[in-house]
N, C-alpha and C positions, 0 to 999 in steps of 0.2 A: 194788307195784301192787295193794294192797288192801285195803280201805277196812275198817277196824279194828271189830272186834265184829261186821260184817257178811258180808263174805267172807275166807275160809279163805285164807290162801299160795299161791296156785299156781306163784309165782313161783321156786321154792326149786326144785319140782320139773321146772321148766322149763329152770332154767341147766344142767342135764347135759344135752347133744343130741348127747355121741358117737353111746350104742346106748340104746334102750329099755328095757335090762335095767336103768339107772342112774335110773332114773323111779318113783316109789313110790306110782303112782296105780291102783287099781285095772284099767283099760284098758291100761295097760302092762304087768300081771303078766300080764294074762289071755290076751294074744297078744306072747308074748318073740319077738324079731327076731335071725334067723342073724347071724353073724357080717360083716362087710363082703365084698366080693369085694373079691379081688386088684385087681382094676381100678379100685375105687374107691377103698382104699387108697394106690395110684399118681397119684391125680390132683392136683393142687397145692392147698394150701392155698385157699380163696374171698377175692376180692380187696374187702373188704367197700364201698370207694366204687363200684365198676365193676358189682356185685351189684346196690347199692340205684338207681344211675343208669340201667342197662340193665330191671329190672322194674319200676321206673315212669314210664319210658317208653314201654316195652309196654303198659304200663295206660293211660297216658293216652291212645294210639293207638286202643286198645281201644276206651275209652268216646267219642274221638271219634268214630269209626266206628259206632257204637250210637248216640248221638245226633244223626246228620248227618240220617234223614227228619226230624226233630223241624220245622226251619223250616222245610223245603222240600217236605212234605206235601203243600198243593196243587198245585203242582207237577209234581214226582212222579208223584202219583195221574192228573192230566192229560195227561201225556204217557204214561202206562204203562194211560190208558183204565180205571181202576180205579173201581169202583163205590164210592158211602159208605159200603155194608154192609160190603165188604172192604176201607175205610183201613186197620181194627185190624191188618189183616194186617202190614202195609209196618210198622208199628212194634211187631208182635209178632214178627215174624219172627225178630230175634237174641237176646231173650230166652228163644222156645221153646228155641233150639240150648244155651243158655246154662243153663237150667235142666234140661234129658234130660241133660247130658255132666258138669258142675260134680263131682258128687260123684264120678263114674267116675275122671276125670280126677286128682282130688284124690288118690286110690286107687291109681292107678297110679303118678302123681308119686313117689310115697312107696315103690313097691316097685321101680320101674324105673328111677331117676333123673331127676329135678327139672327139670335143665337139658337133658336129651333132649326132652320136653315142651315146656318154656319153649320151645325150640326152634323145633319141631314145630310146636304152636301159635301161634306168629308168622309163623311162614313162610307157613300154613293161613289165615293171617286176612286174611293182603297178596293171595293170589292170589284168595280169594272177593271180597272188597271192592272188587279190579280188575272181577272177574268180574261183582258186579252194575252195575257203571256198563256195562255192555254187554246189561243184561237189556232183552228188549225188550218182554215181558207182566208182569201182577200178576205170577203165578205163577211165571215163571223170576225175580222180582228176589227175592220171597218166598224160594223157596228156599235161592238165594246168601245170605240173609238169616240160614236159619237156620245153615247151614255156618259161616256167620261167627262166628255166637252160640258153635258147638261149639268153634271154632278160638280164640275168647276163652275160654272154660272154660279146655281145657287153660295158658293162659298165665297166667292168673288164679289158678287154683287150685296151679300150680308157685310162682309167684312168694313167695307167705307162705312154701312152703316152704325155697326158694334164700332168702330174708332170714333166717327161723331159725339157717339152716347158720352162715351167714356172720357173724351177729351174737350167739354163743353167752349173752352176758350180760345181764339184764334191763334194765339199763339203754341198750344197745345195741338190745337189742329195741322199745324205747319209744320210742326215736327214729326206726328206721327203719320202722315200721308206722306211724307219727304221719305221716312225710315221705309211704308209697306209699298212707295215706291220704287225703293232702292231692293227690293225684296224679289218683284219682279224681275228685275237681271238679276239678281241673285240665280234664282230658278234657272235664269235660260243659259247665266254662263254657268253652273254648276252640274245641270243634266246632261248635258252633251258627255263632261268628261266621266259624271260617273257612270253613262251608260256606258264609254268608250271601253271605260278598265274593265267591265266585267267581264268573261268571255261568250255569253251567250246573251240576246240581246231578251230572252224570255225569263233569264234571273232577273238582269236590270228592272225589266214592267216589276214582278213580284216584290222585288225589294223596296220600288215607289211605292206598291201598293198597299205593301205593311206600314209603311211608314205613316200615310197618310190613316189608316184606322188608330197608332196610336195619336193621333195630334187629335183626332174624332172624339177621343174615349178622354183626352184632357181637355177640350174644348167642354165637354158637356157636365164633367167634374166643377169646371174657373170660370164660366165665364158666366153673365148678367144675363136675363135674358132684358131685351130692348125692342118697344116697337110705337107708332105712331098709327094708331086704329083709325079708318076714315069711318061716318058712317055707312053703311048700304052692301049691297051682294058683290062677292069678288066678282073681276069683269073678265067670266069665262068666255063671254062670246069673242074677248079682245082677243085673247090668249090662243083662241080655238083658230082663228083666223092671222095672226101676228106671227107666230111659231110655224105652219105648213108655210106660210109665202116667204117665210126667209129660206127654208128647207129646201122648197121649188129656185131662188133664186141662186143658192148655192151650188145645187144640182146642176143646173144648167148652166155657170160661168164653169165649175169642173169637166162637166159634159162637151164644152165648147170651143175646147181643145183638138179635138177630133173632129171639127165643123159644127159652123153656125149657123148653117142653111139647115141643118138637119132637122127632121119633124122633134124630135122628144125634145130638144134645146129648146123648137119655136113655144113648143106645147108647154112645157117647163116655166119661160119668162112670161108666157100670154098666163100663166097661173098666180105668179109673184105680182103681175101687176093688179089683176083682178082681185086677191086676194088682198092688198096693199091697200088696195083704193077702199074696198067694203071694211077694211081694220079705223081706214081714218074717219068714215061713218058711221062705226060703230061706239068709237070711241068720242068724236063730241056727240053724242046721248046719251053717254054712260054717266050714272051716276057718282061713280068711283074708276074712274079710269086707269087704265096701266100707266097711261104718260099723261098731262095733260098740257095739249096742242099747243095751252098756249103760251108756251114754255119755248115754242119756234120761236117765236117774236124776241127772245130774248139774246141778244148779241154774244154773249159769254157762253149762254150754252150751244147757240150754234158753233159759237168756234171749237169749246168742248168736242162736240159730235164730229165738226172736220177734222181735229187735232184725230181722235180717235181711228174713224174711217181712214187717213192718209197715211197713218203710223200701221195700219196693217195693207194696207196695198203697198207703198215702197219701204217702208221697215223691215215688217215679217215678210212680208213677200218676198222678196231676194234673199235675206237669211236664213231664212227656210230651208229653200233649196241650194245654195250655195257650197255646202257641207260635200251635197252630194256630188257638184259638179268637180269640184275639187281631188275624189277620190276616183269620180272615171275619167277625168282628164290628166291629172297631173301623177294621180296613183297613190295620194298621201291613204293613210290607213284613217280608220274609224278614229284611235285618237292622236292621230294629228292633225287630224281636222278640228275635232272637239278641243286641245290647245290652243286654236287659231280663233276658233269660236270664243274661246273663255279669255282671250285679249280684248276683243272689241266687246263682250256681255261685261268681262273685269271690271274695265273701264268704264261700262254704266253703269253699273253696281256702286260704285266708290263716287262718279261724279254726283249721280241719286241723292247719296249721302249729304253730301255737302254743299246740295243746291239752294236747301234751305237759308243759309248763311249769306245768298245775295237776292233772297227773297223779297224782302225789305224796299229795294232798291230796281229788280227787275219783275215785272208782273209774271204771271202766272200764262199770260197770254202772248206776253214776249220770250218768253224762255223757250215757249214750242216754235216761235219763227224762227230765235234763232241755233233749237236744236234742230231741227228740219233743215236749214240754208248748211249747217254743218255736216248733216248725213249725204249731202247733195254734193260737199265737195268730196268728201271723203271717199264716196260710192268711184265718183269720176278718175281720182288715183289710183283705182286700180283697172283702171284700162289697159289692156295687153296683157295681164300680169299672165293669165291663161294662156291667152295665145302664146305666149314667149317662152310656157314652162316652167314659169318662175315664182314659187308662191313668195319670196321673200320682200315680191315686188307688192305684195297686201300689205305688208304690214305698216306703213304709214295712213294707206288708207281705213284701215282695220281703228287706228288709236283717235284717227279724227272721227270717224264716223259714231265710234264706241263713246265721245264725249256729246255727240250730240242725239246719242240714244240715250242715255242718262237725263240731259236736261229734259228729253220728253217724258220719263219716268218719273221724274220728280212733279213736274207739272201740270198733268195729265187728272192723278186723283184729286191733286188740289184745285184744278178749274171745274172738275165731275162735281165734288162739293160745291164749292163755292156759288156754281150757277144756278143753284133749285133752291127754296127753301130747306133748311136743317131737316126739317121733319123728314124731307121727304130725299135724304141723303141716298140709301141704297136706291130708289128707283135711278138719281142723277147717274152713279154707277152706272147701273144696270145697261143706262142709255145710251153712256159714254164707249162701254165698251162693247154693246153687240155692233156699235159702227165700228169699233175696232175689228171685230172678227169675222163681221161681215170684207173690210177691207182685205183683212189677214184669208180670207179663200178665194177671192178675187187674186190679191197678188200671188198670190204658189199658182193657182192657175195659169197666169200671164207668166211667170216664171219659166215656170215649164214649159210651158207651149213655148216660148221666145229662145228658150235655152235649150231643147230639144228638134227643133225647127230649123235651124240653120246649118249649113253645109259644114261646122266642126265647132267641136264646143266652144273656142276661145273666140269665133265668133257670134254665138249665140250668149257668151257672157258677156261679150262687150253692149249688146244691143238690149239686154236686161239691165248692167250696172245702167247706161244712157235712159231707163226709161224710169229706173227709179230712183236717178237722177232729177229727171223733169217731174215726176209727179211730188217731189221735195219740194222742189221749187216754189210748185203751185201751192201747194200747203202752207209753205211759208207766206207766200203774200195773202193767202187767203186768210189765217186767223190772223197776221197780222195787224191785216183793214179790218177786221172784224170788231167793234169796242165799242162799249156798254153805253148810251145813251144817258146822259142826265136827266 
């Protein structure tokens, strides 16, 4: 899995995932992992079909439930009496939860067991998801919104974990992060159309959110439990500190739409940084840290973290909202949008699938430059399409862009693993993707504001697709020069 002369082996030091002591990466030496407990020792072997079926299913539940306001925004927003100012809410809500909890989660995964989580976290996500199809303001469905976001963390960030366990050998790892990537567009083209058919957008939550309790109730029947215990006290003060300043940072890029001179924005980002700053001193003196630091220094996972952060500012962030612009500008319904959706999601679902098969040949860290360079052209094809009236003028740009949303989904889990020690697989996660989600409320922010902002929608789309457009771009060359030191 490494693209010769360019990135270093990681793979060699990835097939030992008894203990951490077997790992010869610097992050491994620097924090060795006690011995197993008894109890984990006694647990059965990981049944590796029943593993990779049960977490990505999870995931796919997941991201349905994350993208079900997508078509049904107006909606929604109508019956929940919700102002324009605060739509960003209804669809920042589960990325806020998603990016405060992700690395926590990852953390814990790793020193308390995988599938206790995995668990936990599914169980958490079916009873909010019930919970918000019975909100009856912005603010209570907001909320249940972001509980949801938290309760997909923990399941998201076990899950790489529980497939590592289970799949000890690189080539085993390449196929099942390739499958629970391709699971991800599964989710995101699959929710849009089944919330579209339902007729009430409060059955749709209900029906994700039974769904989600039984995969909870078979998760906790099939699967191993797995964890990699460091010695010393969970690092609550990271957590205490890591969780409010993303909170604040998110707050305030949503908030920042209505002005960024304002006092609660200024007050808001002057809190994420202070908070940011006291988390990074917190944690090189921690004995058992949530991340550890010096895991920056490492080329593959910073590209990881960019790949991550850049695929939710110009990925999700125009997809996001896209749905909606579509039905107030052009007047398509809820599901013919969510068809339109499930062309470009399709197609990353099915390339997902099959990205493994040029794995061999393309790295892990090239396959995001050049699914990125292809989201960039793709976005740019449908310049006008709005203006003109014409949705028929997406769909060329809908089949490229949807090909190089795939190769990011394929790529993505397998550079999260790859870059950390084994042992400490779900934290890699965790890390990979609270930059996603962190990017993923940034972009709906910029979104909105760019596409609500301009004198008519078809120019307000065009000056969104142009911007995540260029922040493609930048992604591409930035994990591209990004690679791994000898």
């Amino acid at each position: 899995m490494t693209d010769p002369g360019t990135d270093s082996p990681t793979t060699d030091a990835l097939a030992t995932t008894a203990t951490p002591a077997t790992a010869t990466t610097p992050a491994a030496t620097a924090t060795p992992a006690s011995p197993p407990a008894p109890a984990e020792r006694a647990s059965p072997p990981p049944h590796p079909g029943r593993t990779l079926a049960l977490t990505s299913a999870a995931t796919a539940v997941a991201l349905m439930a994350f993208t079900a306001p997508m078509v049904t925004l107006p909606e929604t927003a109508a019956d929940l009496h919700t102002s324009l100012s605060a739509q960003a809410w209804l669809l920042n809500g589960t990325p806020l939860g998603l990016a405060a909890l992700l690395l926590v989660a990852g953390s814990l995964a790793d020193d308390y067991g995988r599938r206790r989580l995995f668990v936990s976290g599914t169980l958490a996500l079916g009873v909010t998801t019930v919970l918000g199809a019975f909100a009856a303001t912005t603010w209570l469905f907001t909320l249940a919104r972001i509980a949801q976001g938290g309760a997909s963390a923990a399941l998201l960030a076990s899950s790489l974990g529980l497939l590592v366990h289970a799949f000890p050998t690189p080539a085993g790892r390449l196929r099942a992060t390739g499958v629970w990537g391709a699971f991800v567009s599964g989710g995101i083209a699959v929710g849009p159309v089944l919330v579209g058919a339902f007729p009430d957008w409060r059955l749709a939550h209900a029906v994700l959110g039974a769904a989600a309790l039984v995969v909870a109730g078979l998760g906790a029947r099939s699967l191993s439990e797995s964890r990699s215990p460091r010695a010393g006290r969970p690092d609550l003060a990271g957590a205490l500190t890591f969780g409010p300043a993303l909170v604040a940072l998110v707050a305030a890029l949503t908030l920042g739409r209505d002005g960024w001179l304002r006092a609660p924005v200024g007050l808001l980002l002057a809190a994420a940084v202070l908070l940011g700053a006291l988390f990074v001193v917190l944690e090189r003196r921690a004995a058992t840290p949530m991340i550890d630091l010096a895991l920056l220094r490492r080329p593959l996972f910073l590209a990881s973290s960019a790949g991550g952060l850049f695929t939710g500012l110009s990925v999700i962030g125009l997809f996001s909202f896209l749905p909606t612009v579509l039905q107030r500008a052009l007047g398509l319904s809820p599901m013919d949008t969510a068809l339109l959706s499930l062309l470009w999601a399709g197609l990353a679902f099915a390339v997902a699938l099959q990205a493994r098969r040029i794995a061999h040949r393309v790295s892990a860290r090239h396959q995001l430059a050049v699914g990125f360079a292809l989201h960039a052209v793709g976005v740019l094809t449908m310049l006008g399409a709005v203006g003109a009236g014409s949705w028929p003028r997406l769909l060329p740009g809908l089949v490229v862009a949807g090909v190089g949303s795939g190769l990011l989904n394929a790529a993505l889990p397998l550079l999260a693993v790859e870059s950390v020690p084994a042992a400490r697989a779900a934290m890699g996660s965790g890390a990979q993707q609270t930059f996603r989600y962190i990017g993923s409320c940034a972009g709906v922010a910029l979104t909105v504001a760019i596409a609500t902002s301009a004198g008519s929608p078809g120019a307000g789309t065009d000056v969104a697709l142009w911007v995540s457009a260029g922040l493609a771009v930048v992604a591409a060359v930035l994990v591209g020069t990004l690679r791994q030191r000898h």
